[in-house]
SERO-4910 file (N, C-alpha, C, O; in steps of 0.05 Angstrom, whole numbers):
BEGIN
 pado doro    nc1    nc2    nc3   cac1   cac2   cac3    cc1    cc2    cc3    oc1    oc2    oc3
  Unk    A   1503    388    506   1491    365    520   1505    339    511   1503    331    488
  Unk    A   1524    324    534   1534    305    525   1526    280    527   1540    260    522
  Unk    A   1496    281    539   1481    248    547   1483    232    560   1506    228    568
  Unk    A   1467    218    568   1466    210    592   1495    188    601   1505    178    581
  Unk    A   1504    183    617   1526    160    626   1514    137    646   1524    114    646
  Unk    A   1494    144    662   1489    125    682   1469    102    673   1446    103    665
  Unk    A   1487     75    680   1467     51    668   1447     46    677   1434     34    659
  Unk    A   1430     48    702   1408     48    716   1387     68    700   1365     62    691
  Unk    A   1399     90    699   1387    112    678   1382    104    653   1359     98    648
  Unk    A   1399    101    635   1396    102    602   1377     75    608   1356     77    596
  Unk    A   1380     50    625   1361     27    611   1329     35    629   1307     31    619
  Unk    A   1334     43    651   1307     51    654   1296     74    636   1272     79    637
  Unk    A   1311     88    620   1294    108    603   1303    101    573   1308    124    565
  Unk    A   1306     88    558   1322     85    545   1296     72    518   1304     69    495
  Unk    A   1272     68    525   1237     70    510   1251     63    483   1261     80    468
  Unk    A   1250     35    476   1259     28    447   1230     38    436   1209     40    447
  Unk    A   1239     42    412   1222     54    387   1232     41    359   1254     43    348
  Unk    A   1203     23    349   1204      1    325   1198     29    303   1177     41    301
  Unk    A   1226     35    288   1219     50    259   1208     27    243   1215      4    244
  Unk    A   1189     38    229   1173     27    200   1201     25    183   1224     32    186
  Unk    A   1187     13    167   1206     -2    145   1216    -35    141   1209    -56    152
  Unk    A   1232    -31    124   1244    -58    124   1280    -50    116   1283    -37     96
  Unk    A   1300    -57    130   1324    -52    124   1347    -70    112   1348    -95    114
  Unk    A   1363    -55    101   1389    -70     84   1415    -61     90   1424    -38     86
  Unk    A   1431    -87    103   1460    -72    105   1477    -80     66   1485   -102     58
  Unk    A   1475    -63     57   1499    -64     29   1526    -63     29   1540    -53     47
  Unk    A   1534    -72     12   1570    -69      1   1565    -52    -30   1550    -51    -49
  Unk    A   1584    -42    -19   1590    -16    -52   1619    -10    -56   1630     -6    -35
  Unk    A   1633     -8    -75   1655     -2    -83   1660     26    -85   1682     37    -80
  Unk    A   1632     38    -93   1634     66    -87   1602     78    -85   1581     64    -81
  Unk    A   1603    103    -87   1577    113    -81   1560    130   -106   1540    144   -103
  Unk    A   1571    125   -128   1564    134   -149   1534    136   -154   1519    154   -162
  Unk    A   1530    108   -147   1505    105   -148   1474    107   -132   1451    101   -138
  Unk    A   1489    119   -107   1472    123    -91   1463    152    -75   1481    167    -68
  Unk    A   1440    158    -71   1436    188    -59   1441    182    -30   1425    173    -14
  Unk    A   1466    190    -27   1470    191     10   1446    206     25   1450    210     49
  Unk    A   1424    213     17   1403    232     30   1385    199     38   1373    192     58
  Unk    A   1389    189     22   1366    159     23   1372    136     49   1357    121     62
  Unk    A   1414    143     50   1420    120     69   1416    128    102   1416    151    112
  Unk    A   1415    109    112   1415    118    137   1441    112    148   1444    127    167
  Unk    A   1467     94    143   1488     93    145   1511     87    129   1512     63    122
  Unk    A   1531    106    121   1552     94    111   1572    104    123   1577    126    132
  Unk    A   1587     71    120   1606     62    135   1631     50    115   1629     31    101
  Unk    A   1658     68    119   1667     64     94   1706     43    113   1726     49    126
  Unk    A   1694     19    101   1713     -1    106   1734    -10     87   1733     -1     64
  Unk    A   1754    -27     95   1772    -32     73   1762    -45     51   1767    -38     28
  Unk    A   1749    -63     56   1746    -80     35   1720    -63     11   1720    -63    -14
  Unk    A   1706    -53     23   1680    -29     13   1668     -7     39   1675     -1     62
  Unk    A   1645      2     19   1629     17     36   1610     14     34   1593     17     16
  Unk    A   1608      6     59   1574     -8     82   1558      8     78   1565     30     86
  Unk    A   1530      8     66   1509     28     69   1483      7     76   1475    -13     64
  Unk    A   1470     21    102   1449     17    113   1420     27     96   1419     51    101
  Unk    A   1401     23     82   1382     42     68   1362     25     66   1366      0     64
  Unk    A   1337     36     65   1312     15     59   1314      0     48   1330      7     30
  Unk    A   1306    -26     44   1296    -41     31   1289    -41      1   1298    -57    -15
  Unk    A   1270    -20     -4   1254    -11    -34   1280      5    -44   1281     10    -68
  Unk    A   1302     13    -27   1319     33    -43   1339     14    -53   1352     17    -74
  Unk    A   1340     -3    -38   1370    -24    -48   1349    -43    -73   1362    -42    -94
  Unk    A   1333    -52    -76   1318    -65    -96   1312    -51   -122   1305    -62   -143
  Unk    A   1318    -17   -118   1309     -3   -133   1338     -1   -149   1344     -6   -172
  Unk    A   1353      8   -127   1384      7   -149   1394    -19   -148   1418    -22   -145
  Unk    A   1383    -36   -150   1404    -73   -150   1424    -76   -136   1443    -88   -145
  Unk    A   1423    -66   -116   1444    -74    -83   1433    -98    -80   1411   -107    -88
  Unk    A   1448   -107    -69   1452   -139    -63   1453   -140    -32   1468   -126    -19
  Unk    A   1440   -155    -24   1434   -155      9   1428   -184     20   1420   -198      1
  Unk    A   1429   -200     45   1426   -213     46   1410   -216     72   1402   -239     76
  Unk    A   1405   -195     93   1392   -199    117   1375   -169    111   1385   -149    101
  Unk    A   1349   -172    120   1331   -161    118   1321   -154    157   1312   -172    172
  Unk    A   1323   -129    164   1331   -125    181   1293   -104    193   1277    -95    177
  Unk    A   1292   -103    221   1290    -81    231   1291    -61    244   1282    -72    264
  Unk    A   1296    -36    253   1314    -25    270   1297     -4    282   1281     14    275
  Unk    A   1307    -14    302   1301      2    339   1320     16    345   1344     12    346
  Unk    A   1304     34    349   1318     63    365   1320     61    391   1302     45    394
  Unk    A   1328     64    409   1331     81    438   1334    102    435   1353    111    423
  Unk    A   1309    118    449   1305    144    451   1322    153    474   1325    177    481
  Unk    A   1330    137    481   1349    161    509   1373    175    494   1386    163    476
  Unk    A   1378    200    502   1398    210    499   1423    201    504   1436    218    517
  Unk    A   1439    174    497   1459    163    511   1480    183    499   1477    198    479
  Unk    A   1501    178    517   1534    188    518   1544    166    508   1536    143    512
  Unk    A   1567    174    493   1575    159    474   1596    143    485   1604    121    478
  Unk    A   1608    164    512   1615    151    535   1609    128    554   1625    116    568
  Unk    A   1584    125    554   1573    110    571   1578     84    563   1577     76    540
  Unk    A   1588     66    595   1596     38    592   1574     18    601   1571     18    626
  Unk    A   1561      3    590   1546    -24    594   1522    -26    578   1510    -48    581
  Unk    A   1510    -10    560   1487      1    556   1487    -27    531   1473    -46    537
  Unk    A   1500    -27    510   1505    -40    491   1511    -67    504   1504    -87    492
  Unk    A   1522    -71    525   1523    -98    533   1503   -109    546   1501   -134    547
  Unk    A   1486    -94    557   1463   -103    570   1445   -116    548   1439   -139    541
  Unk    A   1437    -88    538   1414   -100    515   1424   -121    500   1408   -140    498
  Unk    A   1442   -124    490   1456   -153    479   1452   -177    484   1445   -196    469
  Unk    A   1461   -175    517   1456   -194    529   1429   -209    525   1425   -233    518
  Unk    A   1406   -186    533   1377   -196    541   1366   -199    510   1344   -208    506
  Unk    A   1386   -190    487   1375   -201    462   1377   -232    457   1361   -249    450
  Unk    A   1402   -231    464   1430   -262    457   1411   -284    470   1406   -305    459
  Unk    A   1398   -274    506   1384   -296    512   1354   -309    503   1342   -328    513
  Unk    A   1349   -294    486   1327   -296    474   1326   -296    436   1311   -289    418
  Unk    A   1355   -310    438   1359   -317    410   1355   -299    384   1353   -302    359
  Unk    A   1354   -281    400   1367   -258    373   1384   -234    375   1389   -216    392
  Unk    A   1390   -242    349   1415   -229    337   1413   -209    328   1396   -206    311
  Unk    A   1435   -178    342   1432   -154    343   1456   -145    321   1473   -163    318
  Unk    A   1459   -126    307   1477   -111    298   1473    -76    304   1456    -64    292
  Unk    A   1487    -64    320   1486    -44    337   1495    -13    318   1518    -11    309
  Unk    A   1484     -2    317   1501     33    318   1495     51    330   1473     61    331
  Unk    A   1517     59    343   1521     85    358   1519    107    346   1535    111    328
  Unk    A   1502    123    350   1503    152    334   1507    171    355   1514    162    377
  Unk    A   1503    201    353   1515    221    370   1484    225    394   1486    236    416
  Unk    A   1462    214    385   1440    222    409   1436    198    420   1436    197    444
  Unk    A   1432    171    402   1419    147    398   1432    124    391   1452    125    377
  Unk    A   1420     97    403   1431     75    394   1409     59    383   1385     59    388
  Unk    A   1421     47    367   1404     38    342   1411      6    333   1433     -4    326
  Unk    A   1391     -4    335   1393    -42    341   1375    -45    314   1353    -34    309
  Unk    A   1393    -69    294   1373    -70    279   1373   -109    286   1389   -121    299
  Unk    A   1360   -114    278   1345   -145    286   1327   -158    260   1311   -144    246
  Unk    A   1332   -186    256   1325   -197    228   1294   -188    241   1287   -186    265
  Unk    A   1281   -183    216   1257   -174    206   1234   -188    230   1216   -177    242
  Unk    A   1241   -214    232   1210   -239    238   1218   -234    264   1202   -247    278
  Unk    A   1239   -220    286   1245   -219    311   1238   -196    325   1240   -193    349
  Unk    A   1229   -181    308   1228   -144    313   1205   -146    338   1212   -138    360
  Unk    A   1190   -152    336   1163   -153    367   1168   -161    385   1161   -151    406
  Unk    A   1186   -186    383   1203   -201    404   1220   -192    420   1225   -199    443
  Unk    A   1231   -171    401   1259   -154    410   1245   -142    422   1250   -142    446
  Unk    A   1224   -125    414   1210    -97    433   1210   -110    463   1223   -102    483
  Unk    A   1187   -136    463   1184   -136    487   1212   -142    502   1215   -130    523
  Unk    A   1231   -157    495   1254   -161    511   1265   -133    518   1274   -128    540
  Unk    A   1262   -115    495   1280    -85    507   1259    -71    529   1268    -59    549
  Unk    A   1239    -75    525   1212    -63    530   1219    -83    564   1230    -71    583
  Unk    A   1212   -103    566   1222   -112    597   1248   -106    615   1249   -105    639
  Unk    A   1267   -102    599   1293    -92    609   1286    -71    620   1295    -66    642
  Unk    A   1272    -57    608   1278    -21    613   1253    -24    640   1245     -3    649
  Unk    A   1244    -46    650   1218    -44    674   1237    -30    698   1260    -21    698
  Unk    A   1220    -32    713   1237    -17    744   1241    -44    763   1252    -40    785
  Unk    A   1235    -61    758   1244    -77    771   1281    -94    764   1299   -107    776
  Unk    A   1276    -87    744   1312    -97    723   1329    -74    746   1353    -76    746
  Unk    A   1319    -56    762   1344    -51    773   1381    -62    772   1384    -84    783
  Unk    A   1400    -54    765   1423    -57    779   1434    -45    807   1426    -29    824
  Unk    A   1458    -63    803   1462    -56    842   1488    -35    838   1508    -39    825
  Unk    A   1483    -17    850   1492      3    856   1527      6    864   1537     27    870
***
C-alpha cells in the first residue's frame, strides 16, 4: 500500500490528530546518551544529530532545546509521492501566523507547532479538511 496521491483526497481525509505531550527538537554530537526507543525522530545532519523526543526526556538527560513544540498527525495514509499536501497545510498555517516544522514519515505527516498555537492549528487544519475547501479539478 503506497498511499494516497490525490490532493482533494488526502486534505479532505487527512483528520489532524493533537498527540499529548509537549515536544523538543535537540542537537547531539552523538547518541550515547540517548535511548533511540524514547525519540520520535533522528535526523542525522552535518553539523549534529537532530532528535525529536518529549519534553520530560530532554530535561531528564540535559538536552538543550529552545522551542517547545506540539505535534499533529494526519491520519491519512499519504504517499510520499504526493504533490501539494505539505504546501497547502502550510499555507493555511502561514496565514494564520503559525509556524510549522513538517515530517514526512512512510504512512503520515507530522506538523509540529509552538506549544500556545496547537488548538489554533487544529481548527485551521480541521477547516481545511471541510468539503467546502474543495480544489478545482
Amino acid at each position: 500500500m503506497t498511499g494516497e496521491t490525490n490532493l482533494n483526497t488526502l486534505l479532505k481525509t487527512m483528520k489532524p490528530k493533537l498527540n499529548m505531550g509537549e515536544f523538543v527538537f535537540c542537537s547531539a554530537k552523538n547518541l550515547s546518551t540517548v535511548d533511540i526507543n524514547e525519540a520520535l525522530l533522528i535526523f542525522k545532519e552535518e553539523e549534529a544529530i537532530t532528535i525529536i523526543i518529549k519534553k520530560e526526556t530532554a530535561d531528564k538527560l540535559k538536552l538543550d532545546y529552545s522551542f517547545i513544540s506540539s505535534w499533529i498527525t494526519l491520519t491519512v495514509h499519504s504517499s510520499l509521492e504526493a504533490v501539494g499536501l505539505t504546501a497547502a497545510f502550510s499555507k493555511a498555517l502561514s496565514e494564520n501566523n503559525i509556524s510549522c516544522n513538517v515530517v514526512a514519515a512512510f504512512y503520515h505527516d507530522h506538523i509540529f507547532v509552538d506549544i500556545k498555537d496547537a488548538e489554533k492549528a487544529m481548527r485551521v487544519l480541521t477547516k481545511l479538511s471541510s468539503p467546502e475547501n474543495d480544489l478545482p479539478n
